[in-house]
BAKOL-144190 format. One record per residue (C-alpha): residue number from 1; x, y, z. Coordinates in Angstrom, 3 decimals. Example, Ala and Ser with C-alpha at 12.3 -4.5 7.8 and 13.67 -1.06 7.14 Angstrom:
BEGIN
<rec i="1" px="12.300" py="-4.500" pz="7.800"/>
<rec i="2" px="13.670" py="-1.060" pz="7.140"/>
This chain:
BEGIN
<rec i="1" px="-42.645" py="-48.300" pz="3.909"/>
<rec i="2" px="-39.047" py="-49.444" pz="4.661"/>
<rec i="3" px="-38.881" py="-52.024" pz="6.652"/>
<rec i="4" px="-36.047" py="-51.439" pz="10.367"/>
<rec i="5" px="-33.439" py="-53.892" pz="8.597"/>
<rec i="6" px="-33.273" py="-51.936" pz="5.399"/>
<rec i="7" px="-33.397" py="-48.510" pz="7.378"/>
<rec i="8" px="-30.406" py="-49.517" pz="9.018"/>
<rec i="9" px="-28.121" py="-51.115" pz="6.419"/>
<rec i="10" px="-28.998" py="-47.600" pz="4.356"/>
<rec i="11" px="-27.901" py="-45.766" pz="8.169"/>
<rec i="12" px="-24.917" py="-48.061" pz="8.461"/>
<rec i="13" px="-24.276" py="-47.218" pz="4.686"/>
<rec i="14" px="-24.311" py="-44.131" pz="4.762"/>
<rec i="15" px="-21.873" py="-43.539" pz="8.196"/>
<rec i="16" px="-19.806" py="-45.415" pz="6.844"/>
<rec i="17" px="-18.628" py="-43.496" pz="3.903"/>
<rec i="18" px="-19.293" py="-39.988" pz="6.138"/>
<rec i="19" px="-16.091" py="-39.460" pz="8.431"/>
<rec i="20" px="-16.593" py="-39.227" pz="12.123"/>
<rec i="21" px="-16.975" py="-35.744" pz="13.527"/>
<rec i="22" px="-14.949" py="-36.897" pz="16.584"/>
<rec i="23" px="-11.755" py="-37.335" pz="13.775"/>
<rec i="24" px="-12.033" py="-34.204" pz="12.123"/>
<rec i="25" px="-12.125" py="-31.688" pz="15.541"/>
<rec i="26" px="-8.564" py="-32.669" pz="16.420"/>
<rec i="27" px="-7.434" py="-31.978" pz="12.961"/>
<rec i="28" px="-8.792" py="-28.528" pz="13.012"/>
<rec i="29" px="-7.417" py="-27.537" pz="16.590"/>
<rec i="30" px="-4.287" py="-29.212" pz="15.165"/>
<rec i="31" px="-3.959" py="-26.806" pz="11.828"/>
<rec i="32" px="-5.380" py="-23.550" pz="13.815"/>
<rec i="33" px="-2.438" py="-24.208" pz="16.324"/>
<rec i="34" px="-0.299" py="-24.542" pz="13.084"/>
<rec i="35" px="-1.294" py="-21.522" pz="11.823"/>
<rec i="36" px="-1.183" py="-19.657" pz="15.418"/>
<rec i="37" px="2.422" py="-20.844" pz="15.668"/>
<rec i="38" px="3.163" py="-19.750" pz="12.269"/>
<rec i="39" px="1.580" py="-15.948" pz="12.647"/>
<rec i="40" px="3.378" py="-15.684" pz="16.225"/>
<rec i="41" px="6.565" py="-16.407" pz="14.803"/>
<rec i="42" px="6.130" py="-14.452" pz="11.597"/>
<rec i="43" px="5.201" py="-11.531" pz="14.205"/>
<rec i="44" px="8.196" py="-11.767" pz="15.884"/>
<rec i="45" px="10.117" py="-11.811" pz="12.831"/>
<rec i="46" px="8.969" py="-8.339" pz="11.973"/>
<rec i="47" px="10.158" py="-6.483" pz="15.430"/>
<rec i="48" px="13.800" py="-6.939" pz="15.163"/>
<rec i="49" px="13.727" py="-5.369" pz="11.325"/>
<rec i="50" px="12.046" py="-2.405" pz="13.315"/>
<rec i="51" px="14.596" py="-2.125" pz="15.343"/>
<rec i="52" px="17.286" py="-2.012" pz="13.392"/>
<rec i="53" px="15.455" py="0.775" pz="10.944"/>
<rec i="54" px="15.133" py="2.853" pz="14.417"/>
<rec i="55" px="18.739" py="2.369" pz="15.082"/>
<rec i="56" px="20.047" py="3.083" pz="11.780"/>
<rec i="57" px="17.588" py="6.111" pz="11.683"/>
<rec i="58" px="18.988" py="7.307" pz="15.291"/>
<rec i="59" px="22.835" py="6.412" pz="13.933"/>
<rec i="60" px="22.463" py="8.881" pz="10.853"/>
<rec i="61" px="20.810" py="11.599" pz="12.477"/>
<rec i="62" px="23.840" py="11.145" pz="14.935"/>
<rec i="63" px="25.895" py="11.619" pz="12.242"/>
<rec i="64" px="24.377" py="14.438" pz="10.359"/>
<rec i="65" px="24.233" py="16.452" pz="13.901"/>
<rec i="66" px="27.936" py="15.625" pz="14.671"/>
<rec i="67" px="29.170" py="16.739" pz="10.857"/>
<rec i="68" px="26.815" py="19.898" pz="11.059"/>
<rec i="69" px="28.544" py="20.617" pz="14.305"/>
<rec i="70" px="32.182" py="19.583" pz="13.190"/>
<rec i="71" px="31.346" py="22.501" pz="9.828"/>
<rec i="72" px="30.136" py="25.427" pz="11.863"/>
<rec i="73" px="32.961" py="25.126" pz="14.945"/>
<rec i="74" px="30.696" py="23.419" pz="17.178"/>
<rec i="75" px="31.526" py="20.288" pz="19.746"/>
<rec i="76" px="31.000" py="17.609" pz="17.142"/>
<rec i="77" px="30.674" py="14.857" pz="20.047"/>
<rec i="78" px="28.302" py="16.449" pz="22.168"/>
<rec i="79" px="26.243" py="16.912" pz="19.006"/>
<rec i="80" px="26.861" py="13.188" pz="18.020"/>
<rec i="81" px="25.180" py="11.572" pz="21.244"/>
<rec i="82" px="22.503" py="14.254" pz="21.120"/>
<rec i="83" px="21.605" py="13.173" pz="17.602"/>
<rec i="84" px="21.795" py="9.818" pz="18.854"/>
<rec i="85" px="19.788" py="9.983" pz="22.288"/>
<rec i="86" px="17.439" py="12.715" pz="21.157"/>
<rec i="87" px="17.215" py="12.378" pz="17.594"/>
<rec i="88" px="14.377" py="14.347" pz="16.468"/>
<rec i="89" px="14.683" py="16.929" pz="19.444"/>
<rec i="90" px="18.644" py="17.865" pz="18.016"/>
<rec i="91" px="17.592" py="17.960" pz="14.349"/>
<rec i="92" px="15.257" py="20.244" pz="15.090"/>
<rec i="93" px="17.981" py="22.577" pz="17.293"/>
<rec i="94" px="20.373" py="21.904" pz="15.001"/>
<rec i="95" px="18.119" py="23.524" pz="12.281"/>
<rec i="96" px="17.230" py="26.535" pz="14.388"/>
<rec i="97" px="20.317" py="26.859" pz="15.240"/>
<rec i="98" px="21.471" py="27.071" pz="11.563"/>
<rec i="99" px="18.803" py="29.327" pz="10.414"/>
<rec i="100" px="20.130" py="31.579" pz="13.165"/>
<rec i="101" px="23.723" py="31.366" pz="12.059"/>
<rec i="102" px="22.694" py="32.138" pz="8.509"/>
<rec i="103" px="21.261" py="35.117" pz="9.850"/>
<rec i="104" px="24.097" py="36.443" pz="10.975"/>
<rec i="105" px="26.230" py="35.547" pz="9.060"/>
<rec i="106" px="27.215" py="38.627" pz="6.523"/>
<rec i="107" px="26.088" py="38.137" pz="3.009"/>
<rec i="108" px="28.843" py="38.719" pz="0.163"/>
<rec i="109" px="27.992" py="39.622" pz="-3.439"/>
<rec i="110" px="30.079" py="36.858" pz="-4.968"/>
């Protein structure tokens, strides 16, 4: 059998070279507010690239509506801040209203 002062030299051994629990939690909370900082900010990162694809989207269907407009007679401003305020709604006018004037519109033979 061991004997209580060889039990605890082999206990005080053996804490010794294992670290404390109570010096690795702050470490972890430390790194997983690292990382929360570092998704948050990677997050908000990614919105304003959004927004500019929206606004570039809603600029060039502003600017197809207004030249369609400006080619078949139409108000080319009005059709330019449609396109830009409703951008899918006056694309999809636009293209009615296109199928409609190639409907009447006479066909020639060359």
């Amino acid at each position: 059998m061991c004997t209580s002062s060889r039990m605890l030299t082999c206990i005080l051994f053996y804490c010794s070279r294992r670290p404390a629990l109570h010096v690795l939690k702050p470490a972890v909370t430390t790194n997983s507010a690292k990382l929360n900082n570092r998704v948050q900010a990677l997050e908000q990162r990614k919105r304003p690239d959004r927004i500019r694809r929206r606004r570039r989207g809603c600029f060039v269907a502003a600017a197809v509506c207004a030249l369609w407009a400006q080619n078949t007679g139409r108000n080319a401003w009005l059709w330019f801040f449609l396109g830009l305020f409703l951008n899918w709604i006056a694309l999809l006018v636009m293209l009615s209203k296109n199928s409609k004037d190639r409907a009447l519109r006479p066909q020639g033979n060359g």
